[in-house]
N, CA and C atoms as a LAMMPS dump frame, in Angstrom:
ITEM: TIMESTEP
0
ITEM: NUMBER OF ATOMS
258
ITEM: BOX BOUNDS ff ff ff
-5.0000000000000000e+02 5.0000000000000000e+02
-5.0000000000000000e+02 5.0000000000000000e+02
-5.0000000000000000e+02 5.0000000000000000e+02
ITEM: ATOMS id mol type element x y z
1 1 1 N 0.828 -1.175 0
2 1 2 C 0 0 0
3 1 3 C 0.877 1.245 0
4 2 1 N 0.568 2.55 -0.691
5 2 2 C 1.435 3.467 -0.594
6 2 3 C 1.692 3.868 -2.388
7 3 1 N 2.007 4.611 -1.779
8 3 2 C 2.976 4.971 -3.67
9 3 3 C 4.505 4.598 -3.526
10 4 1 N 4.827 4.67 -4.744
11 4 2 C 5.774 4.059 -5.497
12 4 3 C 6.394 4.963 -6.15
13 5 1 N 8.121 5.496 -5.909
14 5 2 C 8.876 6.127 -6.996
15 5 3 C 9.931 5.536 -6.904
16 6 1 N 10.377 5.658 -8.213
17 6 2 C 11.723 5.267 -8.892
18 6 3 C 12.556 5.763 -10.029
19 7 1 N 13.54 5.772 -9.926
20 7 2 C 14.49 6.579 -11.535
21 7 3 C 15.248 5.514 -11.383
22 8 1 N 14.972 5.592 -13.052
23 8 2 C 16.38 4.662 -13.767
24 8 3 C 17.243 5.533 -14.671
25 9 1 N 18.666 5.135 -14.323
26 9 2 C 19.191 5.725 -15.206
27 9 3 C 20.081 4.645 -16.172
28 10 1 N 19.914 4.824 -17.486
29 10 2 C 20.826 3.459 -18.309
30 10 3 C 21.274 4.393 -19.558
31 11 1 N 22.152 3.52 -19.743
32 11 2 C 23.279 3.929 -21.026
33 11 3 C 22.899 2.589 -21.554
34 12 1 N 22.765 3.225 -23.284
35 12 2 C 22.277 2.397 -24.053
36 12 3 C 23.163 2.41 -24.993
37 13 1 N 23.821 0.948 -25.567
38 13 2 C 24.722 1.041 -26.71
39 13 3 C 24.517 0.501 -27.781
40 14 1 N 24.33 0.854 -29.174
41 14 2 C 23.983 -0.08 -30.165
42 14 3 C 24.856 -0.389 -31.061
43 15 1 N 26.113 0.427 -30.479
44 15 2 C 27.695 -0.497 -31.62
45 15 3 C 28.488 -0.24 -30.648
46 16 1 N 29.902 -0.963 -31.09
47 16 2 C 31.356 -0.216 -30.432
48 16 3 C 31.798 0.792 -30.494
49 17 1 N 30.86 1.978 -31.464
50 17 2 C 30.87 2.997 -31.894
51 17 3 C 30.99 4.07 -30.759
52 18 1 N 31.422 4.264 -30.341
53 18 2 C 30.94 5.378 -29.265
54 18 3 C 30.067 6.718 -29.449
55 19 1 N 29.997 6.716 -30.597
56 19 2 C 28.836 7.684 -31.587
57 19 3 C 27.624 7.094 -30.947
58 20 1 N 27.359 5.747 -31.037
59 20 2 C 25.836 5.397 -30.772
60 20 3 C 25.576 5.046 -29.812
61 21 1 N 26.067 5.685 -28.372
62 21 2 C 25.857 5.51 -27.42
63 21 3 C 24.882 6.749 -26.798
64 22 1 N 23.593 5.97 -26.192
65 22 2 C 22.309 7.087 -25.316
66 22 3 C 22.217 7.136 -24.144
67 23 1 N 22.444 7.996 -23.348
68 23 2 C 22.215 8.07 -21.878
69 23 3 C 20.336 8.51 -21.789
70 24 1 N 19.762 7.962 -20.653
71 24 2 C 18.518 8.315 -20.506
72 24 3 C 18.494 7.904 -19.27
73 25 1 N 17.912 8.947 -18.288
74 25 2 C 17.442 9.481 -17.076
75 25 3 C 15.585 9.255 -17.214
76 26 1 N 15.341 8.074 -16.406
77 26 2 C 13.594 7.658 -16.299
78 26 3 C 13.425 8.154 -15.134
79 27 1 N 12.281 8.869 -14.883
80 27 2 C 11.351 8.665 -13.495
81 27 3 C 9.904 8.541 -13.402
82 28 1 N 9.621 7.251 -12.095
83 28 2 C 8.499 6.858 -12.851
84 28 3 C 8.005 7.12 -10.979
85 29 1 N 6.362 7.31 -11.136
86 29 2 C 5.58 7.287 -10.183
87 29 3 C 4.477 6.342 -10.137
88 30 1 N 4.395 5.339 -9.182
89 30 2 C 3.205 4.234 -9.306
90 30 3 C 3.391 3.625 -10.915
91 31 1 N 4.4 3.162 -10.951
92 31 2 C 4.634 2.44 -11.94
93 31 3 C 4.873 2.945 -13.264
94 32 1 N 4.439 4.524 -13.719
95 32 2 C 3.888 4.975 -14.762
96 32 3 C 5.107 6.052 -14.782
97 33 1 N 6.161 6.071 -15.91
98 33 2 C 6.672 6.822 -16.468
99 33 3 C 6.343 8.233 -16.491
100 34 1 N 6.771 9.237 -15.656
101 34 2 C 5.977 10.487 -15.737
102 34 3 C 7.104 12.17 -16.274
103 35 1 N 8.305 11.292 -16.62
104 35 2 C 9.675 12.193 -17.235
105 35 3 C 10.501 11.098 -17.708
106 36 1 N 11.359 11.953 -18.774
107 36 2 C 12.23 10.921 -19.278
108 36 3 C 13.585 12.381 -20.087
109 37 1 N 14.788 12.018 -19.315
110 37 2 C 15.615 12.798 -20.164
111 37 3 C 16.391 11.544 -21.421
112 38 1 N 16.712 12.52 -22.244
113 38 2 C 17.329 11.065 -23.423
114 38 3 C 18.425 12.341 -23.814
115 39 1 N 20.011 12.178 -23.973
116 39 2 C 20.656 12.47 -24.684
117 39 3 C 20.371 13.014 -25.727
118 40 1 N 19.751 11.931 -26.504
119 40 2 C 19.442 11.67 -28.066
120 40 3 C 19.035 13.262 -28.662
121 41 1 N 17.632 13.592 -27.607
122 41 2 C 17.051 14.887 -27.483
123 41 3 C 17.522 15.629 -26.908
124 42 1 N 18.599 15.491 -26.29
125 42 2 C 18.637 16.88 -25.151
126 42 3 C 18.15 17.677 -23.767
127 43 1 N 17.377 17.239 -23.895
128 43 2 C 16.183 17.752 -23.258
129 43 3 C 15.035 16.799 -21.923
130 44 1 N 14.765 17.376 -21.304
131 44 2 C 13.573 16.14 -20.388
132 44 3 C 12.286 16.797 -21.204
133 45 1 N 11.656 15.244 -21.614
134 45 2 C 10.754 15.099 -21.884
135 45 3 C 9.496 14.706 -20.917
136 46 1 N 8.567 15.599 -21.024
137 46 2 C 7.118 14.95 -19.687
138 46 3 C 6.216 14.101 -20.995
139 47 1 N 5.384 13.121 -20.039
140 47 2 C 4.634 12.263 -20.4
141 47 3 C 3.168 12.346 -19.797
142 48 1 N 3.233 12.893 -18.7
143 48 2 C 2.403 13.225 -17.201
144 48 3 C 1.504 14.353 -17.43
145 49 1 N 0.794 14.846 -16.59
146 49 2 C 0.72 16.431 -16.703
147 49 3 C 1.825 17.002 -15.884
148 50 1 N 2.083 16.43 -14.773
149 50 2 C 3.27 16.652 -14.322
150 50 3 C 4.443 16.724 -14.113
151 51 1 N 4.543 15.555 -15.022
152 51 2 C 5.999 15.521 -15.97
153 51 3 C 5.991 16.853 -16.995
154 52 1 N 5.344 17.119 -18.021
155 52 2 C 5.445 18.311 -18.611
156 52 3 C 5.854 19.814 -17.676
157 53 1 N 4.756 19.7 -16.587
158 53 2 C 5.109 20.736 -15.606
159 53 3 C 6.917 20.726 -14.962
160 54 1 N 7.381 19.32 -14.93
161 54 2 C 8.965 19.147 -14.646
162 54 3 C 9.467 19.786 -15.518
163 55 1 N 9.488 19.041 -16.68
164 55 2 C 10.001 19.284 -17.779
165 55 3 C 10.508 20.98 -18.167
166 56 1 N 9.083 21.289 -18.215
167 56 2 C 9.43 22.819 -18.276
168 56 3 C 10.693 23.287 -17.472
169 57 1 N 9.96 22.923 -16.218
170 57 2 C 11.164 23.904 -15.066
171 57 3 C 12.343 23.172 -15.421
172 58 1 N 12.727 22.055 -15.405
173 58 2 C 13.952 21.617 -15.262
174 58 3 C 15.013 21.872 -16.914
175 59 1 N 13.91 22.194 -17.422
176 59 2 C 14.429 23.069 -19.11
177 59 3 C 15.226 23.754 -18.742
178 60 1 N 14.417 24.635 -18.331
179 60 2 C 15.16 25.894 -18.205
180 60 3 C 16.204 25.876 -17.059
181 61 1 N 16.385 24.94 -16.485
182 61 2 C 17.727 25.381 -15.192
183 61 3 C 18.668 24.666 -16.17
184 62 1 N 19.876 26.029 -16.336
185 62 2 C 21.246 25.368 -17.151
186 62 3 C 21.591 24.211 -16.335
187 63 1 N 21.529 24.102 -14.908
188 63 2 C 22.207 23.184 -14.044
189 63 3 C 21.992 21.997 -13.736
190 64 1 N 20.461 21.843 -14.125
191 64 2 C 20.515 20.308 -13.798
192 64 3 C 20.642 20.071 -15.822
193 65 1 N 20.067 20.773 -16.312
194 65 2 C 20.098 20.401 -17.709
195 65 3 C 21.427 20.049 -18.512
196 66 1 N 22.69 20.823 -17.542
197 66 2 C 23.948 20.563 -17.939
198 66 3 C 24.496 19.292 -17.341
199 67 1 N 24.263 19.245 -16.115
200 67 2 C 24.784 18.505 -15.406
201 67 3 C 24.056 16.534 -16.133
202 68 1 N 22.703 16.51 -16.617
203 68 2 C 22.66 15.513 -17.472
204 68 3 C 23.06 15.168 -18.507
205 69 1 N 23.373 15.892 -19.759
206 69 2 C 24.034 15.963 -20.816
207 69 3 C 25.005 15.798 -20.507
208 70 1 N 26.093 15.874 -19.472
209 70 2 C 27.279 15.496 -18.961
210 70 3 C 27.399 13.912 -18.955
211 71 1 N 26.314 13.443 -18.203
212 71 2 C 26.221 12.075 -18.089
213 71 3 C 26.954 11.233 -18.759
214 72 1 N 26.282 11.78 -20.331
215 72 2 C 26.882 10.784 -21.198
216 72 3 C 28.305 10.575 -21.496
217 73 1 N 28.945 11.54 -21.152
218 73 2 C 30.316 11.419 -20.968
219 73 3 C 30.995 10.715 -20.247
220 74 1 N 30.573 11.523 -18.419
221 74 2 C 31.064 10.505 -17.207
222 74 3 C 30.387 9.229 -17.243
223 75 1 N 29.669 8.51 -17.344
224 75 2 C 29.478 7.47 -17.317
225 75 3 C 29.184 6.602 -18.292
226 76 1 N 28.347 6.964 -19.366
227 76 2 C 28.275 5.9 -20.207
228 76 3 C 30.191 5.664 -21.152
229 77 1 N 30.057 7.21 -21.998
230 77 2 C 31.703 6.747 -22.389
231 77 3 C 32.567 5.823 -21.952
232 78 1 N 32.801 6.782 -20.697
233 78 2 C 33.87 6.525 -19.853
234 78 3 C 33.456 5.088 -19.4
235 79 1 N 32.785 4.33 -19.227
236 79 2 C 32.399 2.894 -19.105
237 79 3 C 32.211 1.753 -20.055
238 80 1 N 32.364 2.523 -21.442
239 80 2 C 32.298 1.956 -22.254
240 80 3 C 33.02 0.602 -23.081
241 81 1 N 34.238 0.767 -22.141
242 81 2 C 35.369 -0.2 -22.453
243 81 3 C 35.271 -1.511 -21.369
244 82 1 N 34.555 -1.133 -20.213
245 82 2 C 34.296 -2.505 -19.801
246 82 3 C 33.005 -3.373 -19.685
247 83 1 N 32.056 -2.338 -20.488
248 83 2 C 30.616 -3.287 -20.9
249 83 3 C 31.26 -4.255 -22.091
250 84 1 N 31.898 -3.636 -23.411
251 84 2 C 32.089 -4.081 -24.198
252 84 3 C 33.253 -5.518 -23.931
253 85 1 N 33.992 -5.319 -22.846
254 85 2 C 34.994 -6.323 -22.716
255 85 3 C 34.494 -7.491 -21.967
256 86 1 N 33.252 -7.568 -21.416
257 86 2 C 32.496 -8.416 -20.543
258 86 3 C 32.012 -9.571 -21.505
């Protein structure tokens, strides 16, 4: 009983390429996806009404908006050599 939150965050790779590598930042409430940042886009995307309402705000702050687009650097890149060697 209760609610339910969770974020996932995964790096997605579809070659050895390091070109085709996606970072994406999920957060979901009661099961249901209600934001989603993706590299790919740039940007957090809402799904919610309240996700859109995130979305907005968290647009516009350079800081968290920088600090995700970073991601893909510190972690997926930079990790990239020992998913692939596994």
């Amino acid at each position: 009983d209760g609610y339910f939150y969770h974020m996932m965050k995964q790096c997605r790779f579809s070659s050895k390429d390091l070109q085709g590598i996606e970072f994406i930042d999920s957060y979901y409430f009661n099961q249901a996806e209600y934001i989603r940042f993706n590299s790919t886009v740039g940007k957090f995307v809402g799904y919610t009404e309240h996700g859109v309402y995130n979305a907005e705000a968290w647009n516009s702050d350079a800081g968290i908006l920088g600090q995700e687009r970073g991601e893909l650097e510190r972690v997926c890149k930079q990790h990239a050599p020992i998913y692939y060697s596994a």
